[in-house]
N, C-alpha and C positions, 0 to 999 in steps of 0.2 A: 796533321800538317797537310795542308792541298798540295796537290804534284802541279796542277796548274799555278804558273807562274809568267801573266802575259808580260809585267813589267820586265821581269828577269829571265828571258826563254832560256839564257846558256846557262842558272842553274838546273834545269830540269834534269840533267844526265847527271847530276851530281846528287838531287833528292830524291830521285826514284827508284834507288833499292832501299832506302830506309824507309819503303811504304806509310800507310798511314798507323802514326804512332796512338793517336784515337782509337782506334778500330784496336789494337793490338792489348789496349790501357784494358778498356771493357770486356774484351774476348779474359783477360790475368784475372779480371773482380770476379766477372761471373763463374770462373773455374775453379776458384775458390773456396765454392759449398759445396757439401756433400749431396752428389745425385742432381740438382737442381730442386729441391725439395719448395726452396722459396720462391720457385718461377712458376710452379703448379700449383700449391697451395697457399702463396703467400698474398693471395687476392683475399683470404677470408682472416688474417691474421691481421691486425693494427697495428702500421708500423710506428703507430707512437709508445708503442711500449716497448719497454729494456732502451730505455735511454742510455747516452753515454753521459756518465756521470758527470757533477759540475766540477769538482775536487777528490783528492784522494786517490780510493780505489777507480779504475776504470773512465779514471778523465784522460787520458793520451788512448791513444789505437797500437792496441800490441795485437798480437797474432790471434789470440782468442779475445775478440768483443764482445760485449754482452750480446747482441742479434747473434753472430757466428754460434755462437755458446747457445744457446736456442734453437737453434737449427740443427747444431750437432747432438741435443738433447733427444730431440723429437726424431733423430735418423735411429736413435737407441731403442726410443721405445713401438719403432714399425719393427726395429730386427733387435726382439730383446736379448736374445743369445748373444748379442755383439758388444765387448766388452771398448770400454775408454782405451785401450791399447788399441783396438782397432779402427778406435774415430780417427785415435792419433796418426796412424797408418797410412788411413786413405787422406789425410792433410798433407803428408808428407808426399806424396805421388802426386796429388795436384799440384802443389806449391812448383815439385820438382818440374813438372810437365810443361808448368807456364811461365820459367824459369823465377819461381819469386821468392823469398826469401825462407832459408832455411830454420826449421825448428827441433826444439828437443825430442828427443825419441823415447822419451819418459813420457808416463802421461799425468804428471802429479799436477803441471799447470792448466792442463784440461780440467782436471777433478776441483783445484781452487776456483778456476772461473767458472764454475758450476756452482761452486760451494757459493761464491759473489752475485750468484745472480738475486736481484730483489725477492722472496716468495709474495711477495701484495702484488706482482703482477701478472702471476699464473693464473687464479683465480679471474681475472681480468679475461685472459685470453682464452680462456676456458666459457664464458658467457659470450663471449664476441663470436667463438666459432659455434655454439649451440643458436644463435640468434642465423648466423650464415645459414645452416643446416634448414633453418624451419623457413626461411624464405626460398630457398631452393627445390623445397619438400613439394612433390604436389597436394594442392589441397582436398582436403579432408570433408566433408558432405558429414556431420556427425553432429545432431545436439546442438542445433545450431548455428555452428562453426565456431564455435567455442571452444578458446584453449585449452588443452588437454595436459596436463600434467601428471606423470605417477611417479610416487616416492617409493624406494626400497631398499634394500640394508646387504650388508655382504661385511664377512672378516676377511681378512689377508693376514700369511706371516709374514714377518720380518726377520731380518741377518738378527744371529743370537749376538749383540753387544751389549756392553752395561748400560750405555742410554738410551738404547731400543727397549732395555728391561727396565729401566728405570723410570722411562715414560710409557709404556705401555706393557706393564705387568703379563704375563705367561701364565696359561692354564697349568695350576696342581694336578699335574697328573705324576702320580710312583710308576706305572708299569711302560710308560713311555716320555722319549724325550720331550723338552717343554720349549716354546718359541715363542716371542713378543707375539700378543697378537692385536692388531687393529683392525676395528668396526668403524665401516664406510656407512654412510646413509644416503642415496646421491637421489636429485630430483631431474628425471628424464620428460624431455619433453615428445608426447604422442604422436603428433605427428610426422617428425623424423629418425627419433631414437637418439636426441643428440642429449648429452647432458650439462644441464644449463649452473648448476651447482651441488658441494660437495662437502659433508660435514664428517669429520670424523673423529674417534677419542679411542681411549681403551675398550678391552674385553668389558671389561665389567659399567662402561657406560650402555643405558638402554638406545635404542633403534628413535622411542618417543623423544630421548632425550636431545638426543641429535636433530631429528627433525625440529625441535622448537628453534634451534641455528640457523635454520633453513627457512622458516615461515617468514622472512622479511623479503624473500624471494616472490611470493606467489604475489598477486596485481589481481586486483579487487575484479571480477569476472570469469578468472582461473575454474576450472572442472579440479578438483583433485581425486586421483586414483590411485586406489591403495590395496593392500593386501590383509586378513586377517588380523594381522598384527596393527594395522594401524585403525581400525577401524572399532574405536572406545569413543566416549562419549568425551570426555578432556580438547581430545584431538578436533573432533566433528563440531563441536562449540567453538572451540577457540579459532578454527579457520571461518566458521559461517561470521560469527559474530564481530570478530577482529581484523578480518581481512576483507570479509565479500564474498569468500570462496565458498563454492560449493564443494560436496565431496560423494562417492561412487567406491563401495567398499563388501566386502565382507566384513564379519564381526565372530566374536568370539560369544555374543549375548546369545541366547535361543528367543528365536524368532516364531512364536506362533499365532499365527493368523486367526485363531478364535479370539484373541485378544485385540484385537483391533479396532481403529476408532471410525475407518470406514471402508468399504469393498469398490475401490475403484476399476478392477475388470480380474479377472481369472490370473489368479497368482501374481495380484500385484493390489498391498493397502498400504490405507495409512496409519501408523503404531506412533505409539508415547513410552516416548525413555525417560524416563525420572532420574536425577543425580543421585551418584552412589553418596553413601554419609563418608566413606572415607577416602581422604585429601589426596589428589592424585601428587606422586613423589616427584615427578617432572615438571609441576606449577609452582611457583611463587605462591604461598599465602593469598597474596592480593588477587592477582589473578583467578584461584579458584574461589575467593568471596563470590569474585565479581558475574560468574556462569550464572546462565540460568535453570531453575531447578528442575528443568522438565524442558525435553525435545519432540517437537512433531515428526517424524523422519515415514520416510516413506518404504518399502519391505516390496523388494522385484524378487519373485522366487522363476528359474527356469534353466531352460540346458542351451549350455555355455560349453562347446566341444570345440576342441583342438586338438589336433593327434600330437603325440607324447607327453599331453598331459593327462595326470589322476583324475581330476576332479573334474563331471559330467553334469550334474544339476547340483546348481548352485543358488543362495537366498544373500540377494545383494542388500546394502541397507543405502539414502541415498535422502539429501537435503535440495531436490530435485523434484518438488513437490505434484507441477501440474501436467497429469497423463498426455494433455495434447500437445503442450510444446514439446514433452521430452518423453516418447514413448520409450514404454517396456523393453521394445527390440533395441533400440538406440544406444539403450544403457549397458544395456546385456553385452553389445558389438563393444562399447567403449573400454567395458571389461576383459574383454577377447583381447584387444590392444596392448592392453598392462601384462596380460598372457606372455604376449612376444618380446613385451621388452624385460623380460625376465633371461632372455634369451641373449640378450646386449652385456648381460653382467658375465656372463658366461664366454660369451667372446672377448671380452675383457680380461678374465683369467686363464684362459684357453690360449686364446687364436696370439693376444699380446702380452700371455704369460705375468697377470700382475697377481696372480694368485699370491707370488713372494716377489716381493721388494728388494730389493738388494742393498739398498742405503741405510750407511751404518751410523748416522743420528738420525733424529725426531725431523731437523728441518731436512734432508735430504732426503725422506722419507716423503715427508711432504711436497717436494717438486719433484720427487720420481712419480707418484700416484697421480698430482697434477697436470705433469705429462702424457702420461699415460690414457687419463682422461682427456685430453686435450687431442691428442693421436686418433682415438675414435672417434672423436668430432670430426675432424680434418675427412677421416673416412666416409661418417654418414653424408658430411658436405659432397662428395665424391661421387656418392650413391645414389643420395638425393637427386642430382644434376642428370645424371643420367637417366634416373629413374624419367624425370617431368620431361627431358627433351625427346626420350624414343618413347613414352608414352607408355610406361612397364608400369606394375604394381612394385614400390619400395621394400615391401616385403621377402616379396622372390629374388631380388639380387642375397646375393650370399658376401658373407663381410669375410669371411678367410680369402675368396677370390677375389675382392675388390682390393683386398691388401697386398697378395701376390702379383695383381696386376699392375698398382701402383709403385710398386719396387721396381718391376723389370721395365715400366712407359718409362719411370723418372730417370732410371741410369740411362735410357737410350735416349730422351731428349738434352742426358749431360752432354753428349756428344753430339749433337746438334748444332749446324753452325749457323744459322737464323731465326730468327721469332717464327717465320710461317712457317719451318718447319716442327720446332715443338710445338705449334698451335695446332698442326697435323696429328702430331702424335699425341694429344690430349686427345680430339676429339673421336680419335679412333683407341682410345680407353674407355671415354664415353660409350662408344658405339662395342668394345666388346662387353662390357660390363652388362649393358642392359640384354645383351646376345646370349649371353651365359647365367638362365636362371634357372635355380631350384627347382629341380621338379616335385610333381604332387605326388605325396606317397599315401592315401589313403588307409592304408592297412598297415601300415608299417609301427612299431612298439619302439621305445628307448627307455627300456628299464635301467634304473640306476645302480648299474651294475656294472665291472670291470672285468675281463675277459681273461687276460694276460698277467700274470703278477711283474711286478717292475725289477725287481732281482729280488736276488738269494742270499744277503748280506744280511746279519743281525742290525738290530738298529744303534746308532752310538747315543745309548741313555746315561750316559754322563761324559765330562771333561774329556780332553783330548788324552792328556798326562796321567789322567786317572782308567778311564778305560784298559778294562782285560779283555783280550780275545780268547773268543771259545777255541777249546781243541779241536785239533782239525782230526777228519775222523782216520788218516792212518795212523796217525800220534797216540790215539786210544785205542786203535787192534792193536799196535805193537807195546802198549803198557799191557792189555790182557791179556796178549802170548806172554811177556814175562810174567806176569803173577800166575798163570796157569802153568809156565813151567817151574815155577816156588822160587824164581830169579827177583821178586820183590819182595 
């Protein structure tokens, strides 16, 4: 409401302590998310998704909306230790602040409108923010500037319930406890580390098998980069021949360069793979008719060093045929790449703790890990940006500090009373981000090895109600002083 009132000047002493009720409306909406999560990041999210529904569930606006319920997802999985009681928390302190409407102090209708939220539109969100990342990314001088894709696989446990076990069967193991456990296959893209999609099933489905989920993904020009495990003859067919894709791999075959069909320069020919006779288990019939019974592929043998990694010289295999568009070194560096983002799964079970899930069905398993993936997008988007504006290498920012810094910018721009000022305090996250890199440690080892033991507790290998505790050891001196005094 304007305080200017030329027609009416003698109400103006009567409107001008109830300021502008506009300004008041806006200042209530936008206090209402947690941190401001959506005024920083909510440029690379598409607000066409998490519609409010046409009928039913989630057609009126109650306190948790499908976007709110999104936003409070995604504040979960930057601070995984932080449980729905404490989303519910910090709702109840804003609500209160901006004097708006009161909610329960249960958080059971948090956990329903989580449960409501559609899973067909995480996957969504999950491409939209890997597509953000690689346009923000700076570009890449590699192979012609060809997209760069690498696939790689990871398990996770999950919460011990019947339809965590039920859909994702548990390692037989007798001498210890057994947990659901799900296998990730996710396809990262090279240039920013974002990942663009995500296939997953039980322990006992294969890595190859996943990835065929995932082949509708790759776009005819695609490089793919892979790991020992994925680098068979099924695979390396079915992407050149079906898709357009090329591929950049290790292999499990032995590769000897006396067999070779020609010596295109010093550790690096051209070799012939012949199809195995038997059917690979992750094809359709049809589709292994359809292969052809012999591959040209090309054999790059050379040293491929990166500190904390094992393996020094390496014999890549690669459908990457002609020496002078795609040199030796080119391929070698693209390899180095896949290196690092082996390093991204790791900050993913690490830095955002998804090593265990906490969602106690199969679908809420499914939008907690898509979350989850969706988080480190948001971050490489972060990274990326800063990386291209102060002119850093993307490599050298560090993703634990891009996420600690991201917590503490976000809650200070909640408290922000202007767009230029958060647009201040973005850009000076930008500017510490790229201020604060990784230094080079030359000589430095990370053996896979643990320092510390995590405690001193047996482990609980079975049932809660079934479990015996061992004796405690004064409970057995004091049985052996009575049987050594003949009192047992």
């Amino acid at each position: 409401m304007s305080l200017h009132t030329p027609f009416l000047p003698a109400l103006r002493p009567v409107l001008a302590p109830m300021g502008s009720r506009t300004a008041q409306t806006l200042r209530r909406v936008r206090a209402y998310t947690l941190c401001q999560l959506e005024s920083a990041l909510g440029c690379w999210v598409p607000t066409s998704l998490f519609p409010k529904a046409s009928a039913k569930e989630n057609s009126r606006d109650h306190h948790y909306t499908r976007w709110r319920s999104f936003w409070c997802m995604l504040w979960q999985a930057l601070n995984p230790d932080a449980s729905g009681r404490e989303v519910v928390r910090q709702l109840q302190a804003l609500f209160k602040l901006e004097e708006g409407p009161s909610i329960s102090e249960e958080d059971g209708a948090y956990c329903r409108a989580k449960a409501r939220l559609p899973l067909a539109e995480f996957p969504k969100a999950l491409a939209a923010t890997a597509k953000a990342a690689d346009r923000l990314a700076p570009p890449m001088i590699l192979l012609r500037e060809r997209p760069l894709k690498a696939v790689d696989g990871s398990a996770l446990t999950l919460s011990d319930t019947p339809k965590n076990r039920k859909a994702y069967p548990p390692l037989q193991c007798a001498d210890r406890p057994s947990f659901p456990m799900l296998r990730i296959v996710v396809l990262f893209s090279v240039l920013s580390g974002a990942i663009g999609a995500v296939a997953s099933g039980s322990w006992a489905a294969s890595e190859l098998a996943l990835f065929s989920c995932l082949s509708h993904q790759l776009v005819s020009g695609d490089i793919l980069v892979g790991d020992r495990g994925f680098g068979c003859y099924p695979l390396i067919a079915l992407v050149k021949l079906c898709f357009g894709v090329d591929f950049i791999g290790r292999t499990t075959r032995r590769v000897d360069g006396r067999r070779r069909l020609r010596r295109l320069a010093r550790n690096d020919w051209l070799i012939l793979w012949k199809k195995s006779a038997t059917p690979s288990p992750w094809l359709s019939p049809r589709q292994w008719a359809g292969m052809p019974t012999e591959l040209t592929l090309r054999a790059v043998k050379g040293r491929c060093y990166a500190k904390g990694f094992r393996v020094r010289r390496i014999t890549l295999v690669t459908t990457l045929l002609d020496p002078q568009l795609y040199p030796a070194q080119e391929i070698l560096q693209a390899y180095l790449r896949r290196w690092r983002l082996e390093m991204c799964l790791d900050d993913l079970k690490t830095t955002l703790k998804m090593e265990f899930l906490r969602g106690r069905s199969p679908q809420m398993v499914q939008k907690e890990l898509l979350m989850r993936l969706i988080a480190h997008n948001l971050i490489r988007c972060t990274a990326a940006q800063a990386a291209t504006e102060h002119h850093v290498a993307l490599e050298q920012l560090s993703f634990k500090g891009s996420v600690d810094a991201l917590r503490h910018f976000c809650s200070a721009m909640a408290q922000a009373r202007s767009r230029q000022k958060r647009q201040q305090l973005w850009l000076e996250l930008l500017r510490t981000l790229a201020a604060d890199l990784v230094p080079e440690r030359p000589d430095r080892r990370e053996p896979r090895a643990v320092k510390r033991k995590k405690n001193k507790y047996p482990r609980l290998d079975a049932p809660r109600h079934k479990f015996r505790d061992h004796p405690k050891r004064n409970w057995r001196r004091k049985r052996a002083r009575l049987r050594k005094l003949g009192l047992m």
